[in-house]
C-alpha positions in Angstrom: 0.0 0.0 0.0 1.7 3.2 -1.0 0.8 6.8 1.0 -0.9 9.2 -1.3 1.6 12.1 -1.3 0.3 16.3 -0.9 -1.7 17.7 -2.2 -2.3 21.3 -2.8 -5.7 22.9 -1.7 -5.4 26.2 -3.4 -8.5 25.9 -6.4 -10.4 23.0 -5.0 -13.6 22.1 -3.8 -15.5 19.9 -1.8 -18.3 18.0 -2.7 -21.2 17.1 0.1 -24.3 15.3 0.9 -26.5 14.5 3.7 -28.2 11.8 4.3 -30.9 10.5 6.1 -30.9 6.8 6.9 -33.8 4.5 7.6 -33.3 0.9 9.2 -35.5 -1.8 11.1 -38.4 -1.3 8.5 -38.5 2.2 9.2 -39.0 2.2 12.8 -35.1 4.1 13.3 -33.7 6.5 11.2 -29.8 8.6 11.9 -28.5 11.5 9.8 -25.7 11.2 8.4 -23.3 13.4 6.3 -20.5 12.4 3.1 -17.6 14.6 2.7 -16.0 13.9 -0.9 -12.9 15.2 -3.2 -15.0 14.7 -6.9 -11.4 14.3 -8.5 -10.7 11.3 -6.6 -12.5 7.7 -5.9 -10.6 7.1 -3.0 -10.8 11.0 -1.1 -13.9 11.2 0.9 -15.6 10.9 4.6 -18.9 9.6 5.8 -20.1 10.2 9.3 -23.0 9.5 11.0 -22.5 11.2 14.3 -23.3 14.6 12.9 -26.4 16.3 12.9 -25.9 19.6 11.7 -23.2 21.9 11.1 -24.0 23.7 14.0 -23.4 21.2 16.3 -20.1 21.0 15.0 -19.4 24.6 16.4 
């Protein structure tokens, strides 16, 4: 496995989505949120421990 090496941030952007996921049948649901780098398959985040942005504050 080789480390990816820098890379400069200067002109790039973030893609991102929330989500909002149902499980058991609909009976439980969590939000979660994907950070993701759209020029690269293997550059992104998902949480699910984030509600807002605000709470990140």
């Amino acid at each position: 496995m080789t480390s990816p090496g820098p890379v400069s941030d200067e002109g790039r952007t973030l893609k991102s989505r929330g989500y909002r996921i149902t499980v058991d049948e609909g009976r439980d649901s969590f939000f979660a949120i994907s950070l993701e780098d759209p020029e690269s398959e293997t550059a992104w985040l998902m949480s699910d421990t984030v509600r807002s942005l605000d709470e990140m504050q």
